[in-house]
C-alpha positions in Angstrom: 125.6 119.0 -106.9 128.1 120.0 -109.2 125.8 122.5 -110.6 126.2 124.2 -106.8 129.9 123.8 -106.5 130.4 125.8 -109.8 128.0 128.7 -108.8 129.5 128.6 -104.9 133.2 128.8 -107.1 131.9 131.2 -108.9 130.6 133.5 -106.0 134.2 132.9 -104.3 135.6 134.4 -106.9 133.7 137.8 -107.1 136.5 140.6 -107.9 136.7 143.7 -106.2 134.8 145.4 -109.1 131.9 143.3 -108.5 132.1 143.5 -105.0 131.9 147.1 -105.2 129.1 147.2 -107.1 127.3 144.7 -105.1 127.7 146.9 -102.2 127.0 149.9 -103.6 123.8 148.6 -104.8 123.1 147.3 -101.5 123.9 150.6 -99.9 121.5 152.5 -102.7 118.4 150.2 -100.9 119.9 150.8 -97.4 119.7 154.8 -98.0 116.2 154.6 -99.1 114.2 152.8 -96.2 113.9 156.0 -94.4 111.8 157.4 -97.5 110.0 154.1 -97.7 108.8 154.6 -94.4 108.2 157.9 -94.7 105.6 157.0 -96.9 103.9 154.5 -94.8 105.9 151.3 -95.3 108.1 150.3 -92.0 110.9 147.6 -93.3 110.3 144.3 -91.1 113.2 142.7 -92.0 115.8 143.3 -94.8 118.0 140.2 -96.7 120.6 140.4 -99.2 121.3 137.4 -101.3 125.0 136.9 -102.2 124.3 135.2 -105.6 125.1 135.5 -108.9 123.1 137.7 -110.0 122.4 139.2 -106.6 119.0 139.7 -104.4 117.8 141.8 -101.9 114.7 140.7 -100.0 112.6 143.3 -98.3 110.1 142.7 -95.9 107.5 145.3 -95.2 104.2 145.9 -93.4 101.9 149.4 -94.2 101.9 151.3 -91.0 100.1 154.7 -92.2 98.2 155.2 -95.7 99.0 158.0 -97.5 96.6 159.8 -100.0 98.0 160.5 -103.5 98.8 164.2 -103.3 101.0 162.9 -100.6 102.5 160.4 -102.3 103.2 162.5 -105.8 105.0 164.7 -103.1 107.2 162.0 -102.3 107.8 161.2 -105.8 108.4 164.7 -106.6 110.7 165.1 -103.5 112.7 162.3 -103.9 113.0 162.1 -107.8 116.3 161.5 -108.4 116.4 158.6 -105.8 115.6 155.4 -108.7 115.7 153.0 -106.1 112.9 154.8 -104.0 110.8 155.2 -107.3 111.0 151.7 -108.0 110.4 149.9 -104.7 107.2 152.9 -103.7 105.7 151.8 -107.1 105.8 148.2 -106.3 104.6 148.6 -103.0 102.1 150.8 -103.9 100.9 148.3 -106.6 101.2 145.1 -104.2 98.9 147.4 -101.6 96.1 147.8 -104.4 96.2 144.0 -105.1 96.1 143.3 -102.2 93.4 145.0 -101.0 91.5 143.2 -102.9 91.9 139.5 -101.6 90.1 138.2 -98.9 90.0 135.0 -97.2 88.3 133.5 -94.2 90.7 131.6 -93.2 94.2 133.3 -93.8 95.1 137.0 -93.1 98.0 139.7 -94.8 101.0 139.9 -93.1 103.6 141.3 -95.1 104.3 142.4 -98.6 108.6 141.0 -99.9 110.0 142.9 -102.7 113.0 140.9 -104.0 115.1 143.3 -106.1 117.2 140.6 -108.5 116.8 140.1 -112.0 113.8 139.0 -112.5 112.2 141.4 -109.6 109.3 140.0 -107.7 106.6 141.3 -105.2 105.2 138.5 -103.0 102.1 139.2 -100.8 102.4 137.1 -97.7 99.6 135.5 -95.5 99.4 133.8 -92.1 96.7 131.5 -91.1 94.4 133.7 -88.7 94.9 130.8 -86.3 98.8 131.3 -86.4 98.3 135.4 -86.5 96.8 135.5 -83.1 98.9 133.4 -81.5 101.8 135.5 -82.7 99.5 139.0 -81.6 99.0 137.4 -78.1 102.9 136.6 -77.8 103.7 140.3 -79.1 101.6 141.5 -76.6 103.6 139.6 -73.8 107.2 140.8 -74.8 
């Protein structure tokens, strides 16, 4: 407990430097989910962690595939956008993974990319069960 009232204290206290930074940082990931989706990836959901040191969760799904003359063109195009470079890369490396996984009783939804020190790629899965029930209820809304 005390452990949490120091880093909650310590959050509090950001300065406006930090702050600043934070935001600008957050704003650098905002500007690039256009490009993302450009090349395939539509953003699902999109959460920013106000920690020390700060995360930013993003939720995607693969909408279109893209071959890799198309892809280098989006590198090329985009190459002095960091943030694009880095979150394309690990999406395209989450893809690749996994495509290769199968299971007969649990289905891909959604690939995460937490930008925060360490970074981290999840690969998500629903129970096919679970999936359908939430296809059906899409299909009514």
């Amino acid at each position: 407990m005390k452990q949490l009232k120091t880093g909650l204290s310590k959050i509090g206290d950001f300065g406006n430097n930090t702050k600043d930074k934070f935001l600008n940082y957050v704003k650098d990931i905002f500007d690039v989910l256009p490009q993302i989706e450009e090349a395939g990836f539509r953003t699902n959901r999109l959460i920013v962690g106000i920690s020390l040191p700060p995360s930013v969760e993003i939720h995607v799904t693969r909408f279109k595939e893209l071959d890799t003359v198309e892809i280098d063109n989006l590198f090329e195009k985009y190459k002095e956008k960091k943030m694009f470079k880095l979150i394309l890369k690990s999406l395209i490396m989450s893809n690749e993974f996994q495509s290769k996984l199968s299971s007969d009783t649990l289905v891909f939804s959604e690939t995460c990319i937490e930008i925060s020190i360490p970074p981290k790629v999840s690969i998500k899965y629903l129970n096919k069960d679970i999936a359908n029930i939430n296809k059906i209820e899409a299909e009514f809304d």
